[in-house]
C-alpha positions in Angstrom: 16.8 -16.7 -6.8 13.1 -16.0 -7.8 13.1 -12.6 -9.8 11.4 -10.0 -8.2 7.6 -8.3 -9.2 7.7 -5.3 -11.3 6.4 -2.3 -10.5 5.5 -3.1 -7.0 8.8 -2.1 -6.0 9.9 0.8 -3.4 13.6 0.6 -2.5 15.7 3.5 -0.5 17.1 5.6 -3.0 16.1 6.5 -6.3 12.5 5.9 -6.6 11.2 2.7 -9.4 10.3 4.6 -12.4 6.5 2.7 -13.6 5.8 3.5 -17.3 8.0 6.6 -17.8 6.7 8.6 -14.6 9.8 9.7 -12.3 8.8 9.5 -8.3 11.4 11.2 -7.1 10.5 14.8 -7.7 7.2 13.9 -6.5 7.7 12.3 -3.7 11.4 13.3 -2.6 10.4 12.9 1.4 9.8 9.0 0.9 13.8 8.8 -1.2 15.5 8.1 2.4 12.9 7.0 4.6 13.6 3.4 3.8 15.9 0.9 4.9 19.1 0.1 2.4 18.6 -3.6 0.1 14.6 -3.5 1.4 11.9 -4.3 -1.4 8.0 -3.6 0.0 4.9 -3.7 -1.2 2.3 -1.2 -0.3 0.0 1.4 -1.1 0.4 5.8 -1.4 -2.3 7.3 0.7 -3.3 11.2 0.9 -5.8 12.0 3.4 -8.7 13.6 3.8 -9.7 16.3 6.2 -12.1 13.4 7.5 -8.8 11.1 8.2 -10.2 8.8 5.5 -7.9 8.3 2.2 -8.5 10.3 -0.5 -7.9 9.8 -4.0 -8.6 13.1 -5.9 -5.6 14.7 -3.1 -3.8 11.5 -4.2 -4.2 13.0 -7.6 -3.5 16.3 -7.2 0.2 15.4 -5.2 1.0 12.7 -7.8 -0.5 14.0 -11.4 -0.3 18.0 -10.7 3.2 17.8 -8.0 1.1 19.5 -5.2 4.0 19.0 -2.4 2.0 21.0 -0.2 -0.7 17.5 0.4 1.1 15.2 2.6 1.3 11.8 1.6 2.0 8.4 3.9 3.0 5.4 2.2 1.3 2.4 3.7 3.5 -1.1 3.9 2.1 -4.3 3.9 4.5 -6.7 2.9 8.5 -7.2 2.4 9.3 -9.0 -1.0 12.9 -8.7 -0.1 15.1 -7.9 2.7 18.9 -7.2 2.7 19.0 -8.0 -1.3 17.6 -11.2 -0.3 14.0 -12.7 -1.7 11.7 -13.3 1.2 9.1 -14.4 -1.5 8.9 -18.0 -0.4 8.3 -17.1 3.3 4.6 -17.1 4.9 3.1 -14.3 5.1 2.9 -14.1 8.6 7.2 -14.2 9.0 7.0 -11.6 6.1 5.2 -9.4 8.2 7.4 -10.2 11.1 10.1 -9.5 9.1 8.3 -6.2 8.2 7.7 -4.7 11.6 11.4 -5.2 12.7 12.2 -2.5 9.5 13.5 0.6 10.8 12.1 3.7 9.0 13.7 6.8 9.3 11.5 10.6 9.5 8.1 11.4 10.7 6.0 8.2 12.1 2.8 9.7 9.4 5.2 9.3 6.2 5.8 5.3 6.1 3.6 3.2 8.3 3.7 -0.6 8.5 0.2 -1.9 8.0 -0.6 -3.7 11.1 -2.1 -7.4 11.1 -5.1 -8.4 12.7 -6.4 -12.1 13.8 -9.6 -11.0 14.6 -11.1 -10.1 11.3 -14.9 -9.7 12.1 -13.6 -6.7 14.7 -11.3 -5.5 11.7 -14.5 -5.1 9.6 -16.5 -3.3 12.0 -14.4 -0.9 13.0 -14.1 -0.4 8.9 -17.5 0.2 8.5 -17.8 2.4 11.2 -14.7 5.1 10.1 -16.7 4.5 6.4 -13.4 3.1 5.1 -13.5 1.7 1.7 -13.0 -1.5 2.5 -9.7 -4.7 3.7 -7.3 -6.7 2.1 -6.8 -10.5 3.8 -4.1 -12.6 3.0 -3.8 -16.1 4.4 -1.0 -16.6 6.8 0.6 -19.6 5.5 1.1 -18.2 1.6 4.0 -17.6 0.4 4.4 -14.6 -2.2 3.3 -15.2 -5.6 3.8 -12.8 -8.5 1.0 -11.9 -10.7 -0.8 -14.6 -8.2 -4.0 -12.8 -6.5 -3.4 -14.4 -2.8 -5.8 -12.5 -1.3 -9.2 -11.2 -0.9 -10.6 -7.6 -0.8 -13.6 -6.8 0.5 -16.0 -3.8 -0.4 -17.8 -1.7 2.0 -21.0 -0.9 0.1 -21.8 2.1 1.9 -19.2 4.2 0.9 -19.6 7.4 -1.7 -16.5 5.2 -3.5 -18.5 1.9 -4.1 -21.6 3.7 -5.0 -19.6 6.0 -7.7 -17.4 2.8 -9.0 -20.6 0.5 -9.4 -22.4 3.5 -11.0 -19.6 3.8 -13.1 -19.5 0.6 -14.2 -22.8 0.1 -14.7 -22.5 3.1 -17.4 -20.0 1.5 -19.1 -22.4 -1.3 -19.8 -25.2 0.9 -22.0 
């Protein structure tokens, strides 16, 4: 059995604690929303009053405990599915595997991450919402730990890629 990742775990139940921080008081409306023996990778997302993700309300839910910013957890991939590794799997039957999960509450609090053949379309409509940017993974991979599968891609025109290359470039002097 391949051991799984750390911390990229969420699990029904008690939250995974990630260098001392406890999720549960933070974020006690994800503790039953998931499926039983079910390990995902994903990403937290707090949105702004554009409908775009925003990381300073992010912030404020998960660093101050505002409960009163809403919060949806976005799933792209199953690492393990009734206690059993799905690791070795392509990442196409992962995902098929993933949209057969059953996720209890509001359809806004866990949302499977949809996935798209027609990745020129994808980007477009990216650009156009002025979304920070897409993730690919190749269809045939398995899951590798610590093993960057994939490929992100930047939009430029963003507020976020201007203030991250502007940071960076600080750094620099």
């Amino acid at each position: 059995m391949l051991p799984l990742p750390e911390p990229m775990l969420a699990r029904s139940g008690p939250l995974p604690k990630l260098a001392g921080w406890r999720f549960e008081p933070k974020l006690p409306e994800l503790s039953g929303a998931l499926p039983r023996d079910v390990q995902l990778d994903g990403e937290l997302i707090a949105w702004g009053d554009d409908g775009t993700p925003d990381s300073h309300r992010l912030g404020r839910r998960m660093l101050h405990g505002d409960a009163s910013i809403p919060v949806t957890y976005m799933v792209f991939d199953v690492l393990a599915l009734d206690g059993e590794p799905t690791l070795r799997l392509p990442y196409l039957e992962r995902h098929a595997l993933l949209e057969e999960l059953l996720v209890e509450g509001p359809p806004a609090l866990v949302e499977i991450v949809a996935s798209f053949e027609d990745g020129l379309a994808l980007w477009d409509a990216v650009v156009a919402r002025g979304l920070e940017g897409l993730v690919a993974k190749r269809a045939t991979e398995p899951y590798r730990p610590g093993a960057r599968l994939w490929v992100k891609t930047k939009n430029r025109a963003t507020a976020r890629f201007q203030e991250e290359r502007t940071g960076a470039q600080g750094r620099r002097r």
